[in-house]
C-alpha positions in Angstrom: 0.0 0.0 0.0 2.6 2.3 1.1 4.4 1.9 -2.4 1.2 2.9 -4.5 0.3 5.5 -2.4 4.1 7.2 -3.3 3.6 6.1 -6.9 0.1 8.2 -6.9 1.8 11.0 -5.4 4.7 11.0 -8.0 2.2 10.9 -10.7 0.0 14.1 -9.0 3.1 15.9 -8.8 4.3 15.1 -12.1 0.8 16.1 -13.8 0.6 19.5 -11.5 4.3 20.4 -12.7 3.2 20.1 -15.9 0.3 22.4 -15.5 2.2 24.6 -13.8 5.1 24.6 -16.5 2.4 25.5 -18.7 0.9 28.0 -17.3 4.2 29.8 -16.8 4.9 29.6 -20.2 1.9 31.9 -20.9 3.0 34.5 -19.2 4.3 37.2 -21.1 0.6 36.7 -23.2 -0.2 39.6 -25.7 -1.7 42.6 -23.4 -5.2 43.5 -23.9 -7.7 45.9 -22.6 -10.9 45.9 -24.3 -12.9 48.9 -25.0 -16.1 48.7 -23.0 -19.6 49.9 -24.5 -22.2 49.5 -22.0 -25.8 48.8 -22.4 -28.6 50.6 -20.4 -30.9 48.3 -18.1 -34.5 48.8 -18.8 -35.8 46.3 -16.2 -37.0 46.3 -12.7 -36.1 45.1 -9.2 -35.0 41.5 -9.8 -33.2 38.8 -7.4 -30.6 36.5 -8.8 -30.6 33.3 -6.3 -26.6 32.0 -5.8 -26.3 28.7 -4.6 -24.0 29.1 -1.4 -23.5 31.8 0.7 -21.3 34.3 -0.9 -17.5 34.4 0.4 -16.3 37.6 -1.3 -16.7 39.7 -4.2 -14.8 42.1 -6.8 -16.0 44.7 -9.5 -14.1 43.9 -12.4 -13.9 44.7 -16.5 -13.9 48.7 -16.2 -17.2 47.8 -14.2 -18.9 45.6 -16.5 -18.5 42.1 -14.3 -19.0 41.9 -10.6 -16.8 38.7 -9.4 -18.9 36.5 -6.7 -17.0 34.3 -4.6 -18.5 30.9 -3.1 -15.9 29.4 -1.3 -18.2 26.6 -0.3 -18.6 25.1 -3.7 -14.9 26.6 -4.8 -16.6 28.6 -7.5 -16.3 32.1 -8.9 -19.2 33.5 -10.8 -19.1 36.2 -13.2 -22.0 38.6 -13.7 -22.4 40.5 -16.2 -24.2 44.0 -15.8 -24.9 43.8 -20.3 -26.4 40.5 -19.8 -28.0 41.5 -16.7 -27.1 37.5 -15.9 -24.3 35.3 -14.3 -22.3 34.3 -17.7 -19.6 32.0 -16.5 -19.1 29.7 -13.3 -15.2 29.3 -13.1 -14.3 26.6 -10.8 -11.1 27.4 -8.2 -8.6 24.6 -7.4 -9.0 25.3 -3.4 -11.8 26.5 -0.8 -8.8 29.0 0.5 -9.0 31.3 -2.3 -8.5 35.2 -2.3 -10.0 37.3 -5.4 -9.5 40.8 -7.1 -11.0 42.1 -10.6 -8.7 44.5 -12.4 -9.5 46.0 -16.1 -8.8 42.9 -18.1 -7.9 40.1 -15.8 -8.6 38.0 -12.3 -6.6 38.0 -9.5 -6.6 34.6 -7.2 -4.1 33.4 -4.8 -4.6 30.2 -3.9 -3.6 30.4 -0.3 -3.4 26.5 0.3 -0.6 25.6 -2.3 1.0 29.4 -2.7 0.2 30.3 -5.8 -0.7 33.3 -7.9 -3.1 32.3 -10.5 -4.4 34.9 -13.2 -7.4 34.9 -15.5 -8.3 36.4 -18.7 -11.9 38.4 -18.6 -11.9 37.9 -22.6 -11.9 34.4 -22.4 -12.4 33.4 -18.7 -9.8 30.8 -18.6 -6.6 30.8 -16.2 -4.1 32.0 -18.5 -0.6 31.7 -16.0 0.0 30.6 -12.4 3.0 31.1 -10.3 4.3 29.9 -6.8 4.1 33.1 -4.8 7.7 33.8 -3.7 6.8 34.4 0.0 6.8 32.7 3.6 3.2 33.6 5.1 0.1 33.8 4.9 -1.9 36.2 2.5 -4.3 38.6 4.1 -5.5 40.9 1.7 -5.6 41.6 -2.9 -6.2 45.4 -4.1 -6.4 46.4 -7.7 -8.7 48.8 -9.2 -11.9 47.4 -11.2 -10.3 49.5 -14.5 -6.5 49.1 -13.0 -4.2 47.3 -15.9 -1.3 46.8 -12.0 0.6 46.3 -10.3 -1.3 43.9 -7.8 -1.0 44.9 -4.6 -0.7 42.1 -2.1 -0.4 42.1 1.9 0.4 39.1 3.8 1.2 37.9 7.2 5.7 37.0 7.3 6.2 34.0 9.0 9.4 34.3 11.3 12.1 31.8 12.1 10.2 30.5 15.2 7.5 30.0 13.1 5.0 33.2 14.7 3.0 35.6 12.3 4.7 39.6 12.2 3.2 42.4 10.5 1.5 43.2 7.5 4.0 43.5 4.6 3.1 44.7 1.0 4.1 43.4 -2.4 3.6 43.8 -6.1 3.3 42.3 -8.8 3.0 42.9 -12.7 0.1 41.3 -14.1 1.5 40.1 -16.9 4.5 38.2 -16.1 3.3 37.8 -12.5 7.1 38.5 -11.6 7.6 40.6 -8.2 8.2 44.6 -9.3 9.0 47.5 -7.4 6.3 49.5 -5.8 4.6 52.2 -8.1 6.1 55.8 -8.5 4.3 58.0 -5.9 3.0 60.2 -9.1 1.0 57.5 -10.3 -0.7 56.9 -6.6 -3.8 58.5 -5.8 -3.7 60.4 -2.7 -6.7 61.1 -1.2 -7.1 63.9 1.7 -8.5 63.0 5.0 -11.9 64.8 3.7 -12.5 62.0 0.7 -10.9 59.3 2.6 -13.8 60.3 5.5 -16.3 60.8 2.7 -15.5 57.0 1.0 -15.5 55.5 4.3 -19.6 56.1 4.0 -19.9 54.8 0.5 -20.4 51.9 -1.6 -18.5 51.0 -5.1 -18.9 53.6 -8.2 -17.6 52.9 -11.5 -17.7 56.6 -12.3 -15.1 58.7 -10.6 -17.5 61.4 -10.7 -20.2 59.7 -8.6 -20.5 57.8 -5.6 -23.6 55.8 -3.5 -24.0 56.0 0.1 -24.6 52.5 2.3 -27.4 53.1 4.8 -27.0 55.2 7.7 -27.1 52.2 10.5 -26.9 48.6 9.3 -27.1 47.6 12.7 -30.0 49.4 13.4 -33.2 46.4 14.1 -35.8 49.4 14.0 -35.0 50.0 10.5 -37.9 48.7 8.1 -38.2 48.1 4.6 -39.1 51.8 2.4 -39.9 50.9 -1.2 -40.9 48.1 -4.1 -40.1 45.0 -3.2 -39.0 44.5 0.1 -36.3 47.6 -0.6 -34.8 50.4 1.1 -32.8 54.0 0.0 -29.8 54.8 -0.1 -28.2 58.4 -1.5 -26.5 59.3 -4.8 -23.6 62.2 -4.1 -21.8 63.8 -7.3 -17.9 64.1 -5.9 -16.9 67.3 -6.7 -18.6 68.9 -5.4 -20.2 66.8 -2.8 -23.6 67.1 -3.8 -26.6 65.2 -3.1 -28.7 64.4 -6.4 -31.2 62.2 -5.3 -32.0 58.6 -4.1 -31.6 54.8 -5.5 -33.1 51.6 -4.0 -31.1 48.5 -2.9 -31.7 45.5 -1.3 -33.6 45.8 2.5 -30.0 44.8 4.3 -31.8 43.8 7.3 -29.9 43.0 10.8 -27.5 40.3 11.0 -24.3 39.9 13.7 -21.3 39.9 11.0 -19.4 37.0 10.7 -15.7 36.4 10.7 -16.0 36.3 6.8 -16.9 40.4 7.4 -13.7 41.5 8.0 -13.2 40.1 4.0 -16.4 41.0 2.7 -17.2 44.3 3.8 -19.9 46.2 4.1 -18.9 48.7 1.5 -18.7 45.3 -0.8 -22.0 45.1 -0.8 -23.7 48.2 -2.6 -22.7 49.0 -6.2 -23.5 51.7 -8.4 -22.9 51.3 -12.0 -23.8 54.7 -14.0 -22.7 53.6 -17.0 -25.4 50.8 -17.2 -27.7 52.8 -15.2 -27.6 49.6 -12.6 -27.7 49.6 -8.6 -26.5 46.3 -7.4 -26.8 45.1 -3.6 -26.2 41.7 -1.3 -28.4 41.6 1.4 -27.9 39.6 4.6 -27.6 36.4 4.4 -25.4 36.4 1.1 -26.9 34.3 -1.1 -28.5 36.8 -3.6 -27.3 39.4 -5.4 -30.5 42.2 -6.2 -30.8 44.5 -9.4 -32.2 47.9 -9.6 -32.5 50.2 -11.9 -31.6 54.1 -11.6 -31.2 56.1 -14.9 -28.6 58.9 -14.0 -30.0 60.8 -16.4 -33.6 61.5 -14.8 -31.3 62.3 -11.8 -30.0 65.0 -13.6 -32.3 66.4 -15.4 -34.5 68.0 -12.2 -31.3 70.9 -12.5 -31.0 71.3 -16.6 -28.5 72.2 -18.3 -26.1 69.1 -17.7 -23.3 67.5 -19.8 -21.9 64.5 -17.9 -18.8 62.2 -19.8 -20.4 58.8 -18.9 -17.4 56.6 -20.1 -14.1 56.0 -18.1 -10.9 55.3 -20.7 -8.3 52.9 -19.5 -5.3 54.8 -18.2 -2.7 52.3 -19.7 -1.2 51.7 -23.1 1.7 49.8 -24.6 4.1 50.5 -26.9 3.5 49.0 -30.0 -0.2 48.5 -29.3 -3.3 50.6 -30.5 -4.8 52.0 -27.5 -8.6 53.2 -27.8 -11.1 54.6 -26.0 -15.0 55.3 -27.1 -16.3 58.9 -25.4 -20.2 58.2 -24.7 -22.0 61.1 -23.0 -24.7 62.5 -21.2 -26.5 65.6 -22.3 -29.6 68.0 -22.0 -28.2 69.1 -25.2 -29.2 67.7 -28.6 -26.0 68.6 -30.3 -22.3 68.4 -28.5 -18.9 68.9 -30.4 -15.9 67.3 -29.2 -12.7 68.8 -29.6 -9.3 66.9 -29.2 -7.5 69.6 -27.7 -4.7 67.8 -26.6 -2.8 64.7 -27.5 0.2 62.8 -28.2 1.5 62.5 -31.7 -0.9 60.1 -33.7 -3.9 60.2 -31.7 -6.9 60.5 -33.7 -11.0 61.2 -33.1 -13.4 59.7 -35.2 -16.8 61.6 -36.2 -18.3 59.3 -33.5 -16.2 60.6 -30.8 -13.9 57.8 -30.6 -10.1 57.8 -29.5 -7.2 55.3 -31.5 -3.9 55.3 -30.7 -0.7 53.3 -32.2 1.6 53.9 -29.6 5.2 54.0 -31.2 7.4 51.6 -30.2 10.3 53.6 -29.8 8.3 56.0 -27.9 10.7 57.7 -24.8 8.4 59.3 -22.9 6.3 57.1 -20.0 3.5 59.8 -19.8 0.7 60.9 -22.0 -2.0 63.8 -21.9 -4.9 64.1 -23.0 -7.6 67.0 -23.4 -10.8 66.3 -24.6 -13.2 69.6 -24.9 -16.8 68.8 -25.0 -18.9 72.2 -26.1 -22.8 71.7 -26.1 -24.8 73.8 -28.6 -25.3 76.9 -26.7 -23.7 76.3 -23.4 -20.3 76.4 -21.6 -17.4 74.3 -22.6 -16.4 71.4 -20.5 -13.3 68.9 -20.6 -12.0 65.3 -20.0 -8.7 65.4 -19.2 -6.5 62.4 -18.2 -2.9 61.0 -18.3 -2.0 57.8 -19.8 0.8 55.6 -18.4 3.1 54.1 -21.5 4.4 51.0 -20.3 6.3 48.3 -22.4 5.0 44.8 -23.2 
């Protein structure tokens, strides 16, 4: 017995080698970040039914896909805010998974065998895994929904007599999954003790320009259901400024003493606003549904005409030798609006439809891009887009 048993274990070790090996040799894939074009929800308040309590989740795909973690049945499923449905069920290798949605890929550290897996959001297959050069435990994955990396990574360091000490950080490019240095403090957003206070109070927004409050007091057993369908309100702020335009209904949250599972899955996790696709989304207590609302930003703003608001976010990344693009869609009390590319690096072009192409040169020096967009509508004040792109190599 004890020589098949070691012959079975050679054999599981030889085929997971080989998987590995495989994976790894998919690394340094092509890079791709797809343009996103969302589609409006025309629909009510709906309830999608999961099948376990949900672990964890991530909004992913410039905001298209929320990520739903169900550790019970080692399952991540994808929903898809165009499809208004859950379009894939990608099975994990482990019940000790951690998650993360960037602009083109998944994030998932297997904590049980140390490895760094990531997955394509084009195809939804694992395109390359690593072992996870590190002595610990893993606590804690951040990358931006729309974020091409680094992943930022904190973990637990396990010392020489074997005891847990602090909370270091590492990165790592998404693409070749290899250890880098920590970003250039330029290309950090710093927030100010006033927004950080401000987000604290919030749920997830896929605009930069929005944001949607969680209620007041979850833990509050007075609190009682205030619209359609077993529902309650919740506020909808423009940023700057902080302005209150009106109200959107989630999901009645109920009262429920958080689990352990909380300090993962926070409370913030569990309200999303997605402008773009005029979509609310909320997980009420006990986790195993995810609810769909409907809230057109528009009607919001038109109780305070005139208003011109830049609905789509561009990617911020772009590679050299690559065609970076980027489709403007917008949202105006005026029937005619010119766009204006004001300023751009050398190549850029608009189309008639208002849509941004870019070949970046290969033998481009700079690692830094502007762009100016100026958006004038017929008879009213000029307004503008204005980002930076990041040049990186592939």
């Amino acid at each position: 017995m004890r020589v098949l048993f070691c012959l079975m274990l050679t054999v599981s070790l030889i085929l997971f080698s080989g998987s590995l090996l495989s994976a790894q040799e998919s690394v340094t894939s092509t890079v791709s970040v797809p343009s996103i074009e969302f589609r409006k929800y025309q629909g009510g308040h709906q309830d999608l039914k999961l099948p376990a309590e949900i672990t964890d989740v991530s909004l992913a795909g410039q905001g298209r896909y929320l990520l739903i973690y169900m550790q019970s049945l080692r399952r991540v499923s994808v929903y898809d805010v165009n499809e208004v449905r859950i379009i894939k069920n990608l099975a994990m290798a482990t019940d000790d998974a951690l998650i993360v949605g960037g602009a083109a890929e998944m994030l998932v550290v297997n904590r049980s065998q140390n490895l760094l897996e990531r997955w394509s959001l084009g195809t939804f297959q694992r395109e390359a895994v690593k072992l996870l050069p590190i002595r610990g435990e893993v606590t804690r994955l951040k990358l931006g929904f729309d974020s091409c990396g680094p992943l930022k990574l904190t973990w637990k360091e396990v010392r020489s007599d074997l005891t847990l000490r602090g909370n270091p950080e590492r990165y790592f490019d998404l693409q070749t999954l290899e250890e880098v240095a920590a970003p250039e403090p330029h290309l950090v957003q710093k927030l100010s003790k006033e927004e950080q206070k401000f987000n604290s109070k919030m749920g997830i927004c896929s605009h930069p320009d929005y944001a949607i409050s969680l209620p007041l007091r979850l833990d509050d057993k007075k609190r009682f259901p205030t619209g359609e369908g077993n529902t309650e309100h919740v506020s909808i702020f423009t940023r700057k400024p902080v302005k209150q335009l009106g109200y959107a209904e989630i999901a009645f949250m109920e009262h429920q003493d958080y689990s352990p599972l909380e300090r993962l899955f926070t409370v913030r996790k569990r309200i999303y606003f997605i402008p773009q696709a005029d979509q609310v989304l909320s997980i009420p207590f006990p986790s195993d549904r995810l609810h769909v609302s409907r809230l057109a930003l528009r009607k919001l703003l038109e109780k305070e005409p005139p208003y011109l608001v830049v609905s789509s976010v561009p990617s911020k990344v772009c590679w050299r030798g690559q065609e970076w693009q980027y489709q403007l869609q917008l949202e105006s009390s005026a029937d005619d609006v010119s766009v204006e590319l004001s300023a751009a690096p050398e190549g850029m072009q608009i189309t008639e439809s208002a849509k941004l192409t870019w070949r970046v040169p290969e033998d481009l020096q700079a690692d830094q891009a502007f762009v100016i967009l100026t958006l004038t509508p017929r008879g009213g004040k000029a307004k503008f887009q204005k980002f930076p792109l990041e040049v990186r190599d592939r």
